[in-house]
N, C-alpha and C positions, 0 to 999 in steps of 0.2 A: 559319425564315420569311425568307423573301426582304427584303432591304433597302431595294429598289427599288418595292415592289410589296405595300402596308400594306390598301387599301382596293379591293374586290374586287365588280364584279356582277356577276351571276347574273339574264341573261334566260331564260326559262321557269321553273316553280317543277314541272315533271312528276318523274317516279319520277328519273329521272337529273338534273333541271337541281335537285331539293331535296336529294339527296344529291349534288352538287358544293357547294352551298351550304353542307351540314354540314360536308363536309369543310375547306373551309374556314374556318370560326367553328369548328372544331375546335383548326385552325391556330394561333386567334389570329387571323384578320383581321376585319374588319370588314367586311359582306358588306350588298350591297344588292341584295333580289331585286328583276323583275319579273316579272309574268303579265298576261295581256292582259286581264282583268275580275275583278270580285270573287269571282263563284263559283270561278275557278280559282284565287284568289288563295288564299280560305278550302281546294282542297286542299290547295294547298300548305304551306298554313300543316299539315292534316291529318299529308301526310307526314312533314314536320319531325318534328312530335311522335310522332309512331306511331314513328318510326326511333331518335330520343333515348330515349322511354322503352320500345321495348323495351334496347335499353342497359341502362337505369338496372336493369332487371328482370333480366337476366343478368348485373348486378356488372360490367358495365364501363365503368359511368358513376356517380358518387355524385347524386343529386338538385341538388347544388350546382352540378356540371360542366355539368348538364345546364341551369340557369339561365342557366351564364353560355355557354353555347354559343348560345343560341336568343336572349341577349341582346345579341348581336353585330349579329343581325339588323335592317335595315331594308326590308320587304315593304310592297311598294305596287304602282300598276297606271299608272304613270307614268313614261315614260322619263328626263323632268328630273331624278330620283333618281341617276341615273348621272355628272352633267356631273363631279364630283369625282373619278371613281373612276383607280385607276392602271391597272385592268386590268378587262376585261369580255368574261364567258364567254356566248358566243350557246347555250342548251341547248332550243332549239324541232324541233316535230318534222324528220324528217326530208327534208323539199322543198324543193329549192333554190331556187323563187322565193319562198317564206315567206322563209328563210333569208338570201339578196339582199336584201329590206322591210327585215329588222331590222336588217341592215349598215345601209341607207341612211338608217337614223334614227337608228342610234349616232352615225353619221359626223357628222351637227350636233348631237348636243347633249356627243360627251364631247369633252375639253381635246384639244387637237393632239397631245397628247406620250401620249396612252394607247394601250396598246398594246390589242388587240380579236383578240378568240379566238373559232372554233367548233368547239363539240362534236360537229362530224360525225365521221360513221363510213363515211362513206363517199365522199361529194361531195368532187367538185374544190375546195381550198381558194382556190385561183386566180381562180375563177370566183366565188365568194362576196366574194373583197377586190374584183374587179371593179367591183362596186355602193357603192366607198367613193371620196374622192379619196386616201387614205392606205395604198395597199396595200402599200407599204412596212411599215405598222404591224400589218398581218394574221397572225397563228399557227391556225394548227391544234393544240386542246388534247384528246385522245380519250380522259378516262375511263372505265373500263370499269363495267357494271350490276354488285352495288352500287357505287357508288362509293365510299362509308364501308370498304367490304370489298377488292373489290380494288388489287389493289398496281401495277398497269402502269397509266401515264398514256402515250399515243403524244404526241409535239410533234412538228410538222407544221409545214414553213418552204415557201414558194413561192420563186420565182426571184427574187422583189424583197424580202422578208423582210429587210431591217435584223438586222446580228447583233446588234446592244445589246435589241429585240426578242424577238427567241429566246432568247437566254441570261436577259433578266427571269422568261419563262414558266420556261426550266427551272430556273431558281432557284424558284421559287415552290413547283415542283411537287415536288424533291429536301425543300425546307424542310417538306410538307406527311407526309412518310416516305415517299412511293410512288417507283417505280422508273420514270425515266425515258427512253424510248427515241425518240431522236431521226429522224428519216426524212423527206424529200424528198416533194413534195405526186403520189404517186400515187393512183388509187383503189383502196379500202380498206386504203391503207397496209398494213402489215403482219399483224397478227392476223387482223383478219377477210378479207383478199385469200390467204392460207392457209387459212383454217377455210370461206370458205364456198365455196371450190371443191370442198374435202372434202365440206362438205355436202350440199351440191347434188348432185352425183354418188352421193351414197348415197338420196336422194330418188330419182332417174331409175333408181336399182340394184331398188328398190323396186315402183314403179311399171311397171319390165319385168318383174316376176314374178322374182327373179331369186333373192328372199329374201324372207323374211314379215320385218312390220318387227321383232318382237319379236326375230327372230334375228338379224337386222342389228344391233338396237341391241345385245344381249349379245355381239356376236361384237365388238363396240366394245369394249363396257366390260368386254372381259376384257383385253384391252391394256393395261389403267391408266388408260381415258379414265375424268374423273367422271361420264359422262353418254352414252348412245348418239347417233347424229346427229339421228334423227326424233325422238325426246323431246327433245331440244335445240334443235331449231326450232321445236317446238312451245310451249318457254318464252320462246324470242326473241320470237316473233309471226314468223306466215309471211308477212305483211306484211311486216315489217322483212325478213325474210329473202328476199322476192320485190324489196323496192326495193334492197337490199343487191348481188346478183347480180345487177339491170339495172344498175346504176351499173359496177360493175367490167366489164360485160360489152361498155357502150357504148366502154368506154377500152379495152380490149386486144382485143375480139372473137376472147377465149379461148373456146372452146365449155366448159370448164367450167366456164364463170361463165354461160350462156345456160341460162336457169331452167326447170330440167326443167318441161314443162308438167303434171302435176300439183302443182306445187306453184301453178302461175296461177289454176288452175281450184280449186284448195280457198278462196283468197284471193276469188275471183270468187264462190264461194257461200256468203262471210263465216264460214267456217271456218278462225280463226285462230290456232288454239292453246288453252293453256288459259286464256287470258283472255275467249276465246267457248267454252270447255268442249268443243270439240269443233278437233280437225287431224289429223293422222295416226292420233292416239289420241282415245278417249271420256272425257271427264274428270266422270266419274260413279261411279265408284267400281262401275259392274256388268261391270267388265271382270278375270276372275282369271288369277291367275297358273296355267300351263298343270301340272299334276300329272304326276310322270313315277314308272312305276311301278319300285323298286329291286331287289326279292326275285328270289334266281335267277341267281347269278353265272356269266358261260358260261366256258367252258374256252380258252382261247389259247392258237394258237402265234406266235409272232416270227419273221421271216424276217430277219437282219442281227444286227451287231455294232457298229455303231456306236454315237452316244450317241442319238441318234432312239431305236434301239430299246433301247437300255438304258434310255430313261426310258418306253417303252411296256413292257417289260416289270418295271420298280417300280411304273408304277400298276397294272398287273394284280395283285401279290402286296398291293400295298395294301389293295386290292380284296378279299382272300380269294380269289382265282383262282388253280386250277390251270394253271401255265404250263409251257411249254417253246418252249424257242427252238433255232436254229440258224443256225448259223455257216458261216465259206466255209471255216476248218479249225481247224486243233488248237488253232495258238496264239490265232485270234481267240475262241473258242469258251472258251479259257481265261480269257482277259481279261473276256469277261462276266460270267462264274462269278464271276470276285473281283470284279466291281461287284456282281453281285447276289447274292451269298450260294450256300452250295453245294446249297441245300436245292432250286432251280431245277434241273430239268430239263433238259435239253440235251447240244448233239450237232454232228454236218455230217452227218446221215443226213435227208435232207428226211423220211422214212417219220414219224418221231416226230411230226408235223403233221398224222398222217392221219384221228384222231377229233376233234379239234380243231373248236367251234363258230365260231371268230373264228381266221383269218388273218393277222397282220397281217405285209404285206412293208415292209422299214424298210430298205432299203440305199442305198446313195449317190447322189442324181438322176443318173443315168445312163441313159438312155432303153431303150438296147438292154439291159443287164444288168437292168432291172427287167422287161423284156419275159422276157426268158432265165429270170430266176425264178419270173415267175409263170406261164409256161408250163408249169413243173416240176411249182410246185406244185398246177398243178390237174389233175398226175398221180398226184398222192397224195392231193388233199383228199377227205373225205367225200362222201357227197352229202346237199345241206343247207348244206353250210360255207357262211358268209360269207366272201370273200375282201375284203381293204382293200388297196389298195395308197398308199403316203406320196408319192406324186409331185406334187411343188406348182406345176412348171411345165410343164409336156405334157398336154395333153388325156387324163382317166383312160379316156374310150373309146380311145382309141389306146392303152393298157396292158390295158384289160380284150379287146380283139379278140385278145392273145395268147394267150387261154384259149381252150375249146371251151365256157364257160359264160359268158358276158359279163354274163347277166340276176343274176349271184350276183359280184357284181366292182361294189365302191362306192370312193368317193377317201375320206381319211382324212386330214384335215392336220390339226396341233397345232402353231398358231404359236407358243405356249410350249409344250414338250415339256413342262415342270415345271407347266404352270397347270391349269385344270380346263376350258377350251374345247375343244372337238372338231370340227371343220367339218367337217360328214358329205357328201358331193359324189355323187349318181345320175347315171348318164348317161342317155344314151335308150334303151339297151337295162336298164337295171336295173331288177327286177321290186320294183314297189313293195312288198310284203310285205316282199322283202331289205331295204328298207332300211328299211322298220319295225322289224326284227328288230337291225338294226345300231345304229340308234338304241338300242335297248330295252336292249343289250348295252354300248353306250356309257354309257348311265346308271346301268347295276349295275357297273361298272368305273370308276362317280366322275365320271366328263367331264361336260360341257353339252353335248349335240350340239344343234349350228347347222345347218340343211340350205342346200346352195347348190345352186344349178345349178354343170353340170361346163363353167365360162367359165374362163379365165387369174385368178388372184388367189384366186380363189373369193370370200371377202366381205374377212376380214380386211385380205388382200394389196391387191387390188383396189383397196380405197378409203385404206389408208395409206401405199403406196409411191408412188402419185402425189401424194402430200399432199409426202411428204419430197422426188420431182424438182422441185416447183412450189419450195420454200425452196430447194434447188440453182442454181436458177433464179435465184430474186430474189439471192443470195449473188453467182452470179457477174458477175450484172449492175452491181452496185457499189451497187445501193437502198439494203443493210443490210448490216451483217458477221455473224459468227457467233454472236457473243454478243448483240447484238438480235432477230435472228431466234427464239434460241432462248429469250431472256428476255421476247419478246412472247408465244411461247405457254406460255409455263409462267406466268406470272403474269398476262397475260392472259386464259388460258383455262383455266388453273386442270391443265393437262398436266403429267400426272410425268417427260415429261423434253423438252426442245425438239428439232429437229426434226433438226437438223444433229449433234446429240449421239447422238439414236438410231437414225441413221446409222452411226454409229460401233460403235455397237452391235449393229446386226441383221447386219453387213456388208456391203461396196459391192457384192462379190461377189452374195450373195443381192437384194441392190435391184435391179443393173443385169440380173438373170436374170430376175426377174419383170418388168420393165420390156421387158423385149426380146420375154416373151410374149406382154403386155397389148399390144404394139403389134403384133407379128406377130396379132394376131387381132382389134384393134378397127382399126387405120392411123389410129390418133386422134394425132398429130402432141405432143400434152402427155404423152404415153405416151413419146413417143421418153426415151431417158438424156441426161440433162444431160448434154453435154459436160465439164463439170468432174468431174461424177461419175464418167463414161467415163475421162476422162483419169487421175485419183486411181486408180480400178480398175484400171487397166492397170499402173499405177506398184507395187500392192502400198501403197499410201500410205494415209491417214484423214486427215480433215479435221483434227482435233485432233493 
């Protein structure tokens, strides 16, 4: 607990301004709410308690703790409660002329020497100390929903921020256990000026037809995310998430932050998620999960030797599939043999592919030698075969026009070779039956198949490698360094790994590839590569 900083308000008493409260009288301070009448006083008081005792009810609270937590508290509907306090958290909704009112009533009744905080998450902090004579004594304090639960607090300093100011907040908030990440008064500061460009652009991915949501959100949450992007706005409120993306949008007039107009129009017909039971999704429980049938394992062949296709042909024997692959000669051909066992099949005679139900070509992106392959092989394949070609960045109709069969020629990507996603890609000539049958074959072989349209990214790529040039972005601008960046969204957003790490990860190589697609094909300007990124790339270097 902060030294500085004993006796603590808390204006709003809603789902976020009663969980800063707890968290506080958690702490050990002493904590004086306000709400603007008693009915809202009496929720608050509601939430308190509903959040304490569930606690006390999963053992992480004893009935005693829970006493003397709620017993810290002083709730009332009176801002003269405040004139003692060392510090005073603004947690009212989200509008900044409400927001400005409550500045301009703290400013006469607390002591000159308090320092005063708001909970936005999005608003100019600048513009809120505006409305005080003390904007020297202004912080931006950004708890994240729950507050009792998560562990990132953003502190938020403007241009006149007093450092004895900022340093009382981030003492308080280090004293309270959460992880403090310091940044400069932008709009949405860091987590959410990352997360809802991601989102918003999967909204707009959506609404072009481009993915049904359901596969959008699974092609998410097979990356690690806890949650897809439409179900996840649909817990925020698309509300919040519409005033969210005009605020960042007015200050950088990024088109990723300019709010896909279906998310205006659901807000506009008061479909706000599941707080109104109905946003992207129907929160009625008559909505099932979609049945995919498994019986029926098809036959595979593999085109390559690489690890792409060594981990497509381990799912297939996983699978119970009869496989056979082929290699470009003896010793690569060899080399698969010892990754997959001898009991595979295999060769560098393409014929061995030629009763084969599933194709699949897996060799290096290389535009022209995938063209060269699959012309081959659709001189041996069956007729009937599915042909898949792995090309993540070239248009899969500019690979399937190699063939004399384009209507039998689908894209194939598995952004974890090792996971159980499939991102199945038709183009305009692919005859939809094929790619029922691809699907159907994908699902007796273990995967999730995701359909996309055949755009740059397909879904996965699409919407997380501009997520990682946007942190590029903020990193080489000097906003944040690497370890806030990436400790905003792992604790912030609850991500398994932050942003500039799985960079490091996926490689610069593969980000600055599909980066260079998504822009050759949309000329959307946040698509271009980060210079830092470009430069690192070029070097052979990593951020880390």
């Amino acid at each position: 607990m902060s030294a500085s900083v004993s006796r603590v308000g808390v204006v709003g008493l809603g789902t976020m301004g009663a969980g800063i409260a707890e968290v506080l009288a958690r702490g050990g301070h002493s904590v004086v709410g306000v709400e603007v009448n008693d009915d809202a006083l009496q929720r608050g008081r509601d939430h308190l308690e509903r959040s304490t005792g569930r606690a006390v009810r999963r053992g992480r609270l004893s009935e005693e703790d829970k006493a003397a937590i709620l017993g810290r508290m002083e709730l009332g509907t009176s801002f003269a409660g405040l004139a003692e306090c060392d510090l005073v958290i603004e947690a009212v909704p989200e509008r900044l002329d409400l927001k400005r009112r409550v500045f301009e009533e703290l400013d006469k009744v607390c002591r000159p020497d308090a320092v005063l905080a708001t909970n936005t998450s999005s608003l100019s902090v600048t513009e809120i100390a505006a409305a005080t004579g003390r904007p020297e004594q202004i912080v931006g304090v950004h708890f994240f929903n729950p507050a009792p639960v998560m562990k990132l607090v953003e502190v938020i300093h403007t241009v006149l921020t007093r450092p004895e100011a900022l340093t009382a907040v981030q003492e308080l908030v280090g004293g309270l256990g959460k992880v403090a990440v310091t940044v400069g008064d932008r709009a949405g500061f860091i987590a959410n000026r990352l997360l809802f460009g991601y989102l918003n652009q999967a909204a707009g991915m959506y609404e072009a037809g481009y993915a049904t949501r359901e596969d959008i959100d699974a092609a998410m949450t097979s990356t690690g995310l806890p949650m897809g992007p439409l179900t996840l706005m649909d817990l925020i409120g698309l509300d919040v998430s519409l005033e969210v993306c005009e605020a960042i949008y007015r200050e950088t007039r990024d088109r990723r932050h300019a709010p896909a107009p279906i998310l205006r129009r659901l807000v506009t017909a008061g479909l706000l998620g599941r707080k109104t039971g109905r946003g992207f999704y129907t929160y009625d429980g008559a909505e099932q999960a979609e049945e995919r049938e498994t019986e029926g394992v098809p036959s595979v062949g593999v085109a390559g030797s690489g690890p792409l296709a060594v981990a497509v042909i381990q799912a297939a024997v996983r699978a119970g599939a009869d496989v056979r692959f082929v290699a470009g000669d003896d010793d690569k051909a060899r080399a698969v043999r010892d990754a997959v066992g001898e009991e595979v099949t295999g060769g560098t005679d393409l014929s061995l592919l030629a009763d084969r139900d599933l194709i699949v070509e897996a060799v290096a992106e290389d535009t022209a030698v995938k063209r060269s392959l699959l012309a081959a092989v659709d001189d041996v394949a069956r007729e009937g075969a599915v042909l898949a070609t792995t090309g993540a960045t070239v248009p899969v109709i500019e690979l399937a026009m190699a063939t004399d069969r384009p209507q039998d020629v689908v894209g194939l990507h598995l952004p974890d070779p090792e996971g159980g996603l499939a991102e199945l890609v038709s183009t305009v000539l692919t005859d939809p039956g094929v790619a029922e049958r691809a699907a159907a074959y994908l699902t007796r072989l273990g995967k999730r198949p995701v359909r996309s349209a055949d755009r740059a990214g397909f879904i996965v790529d699409a919407l997380r490698v501009p997520y990682l040039n946007d942190a590029v972005r903020m990193l080489e601008s000097g906003y944040a360094d690497a370890d806030a960046i990436d400790a905003a969204m792992t604790y912030g957003c609850g991500y398994p790994i932050g942003p500039i790490a799985d960079l490091d990860r996926i490689g610069l190589d593969r980000a600055v590839e599909v980066l260079r697609a998504l822009y050759t094909e949309y000329r959307e300007p946040a698509f271009a590569p980060a210079p830092l990124l470009d430069r690192l790339r070029t070097a052979g270097a990593t951020f880390r």
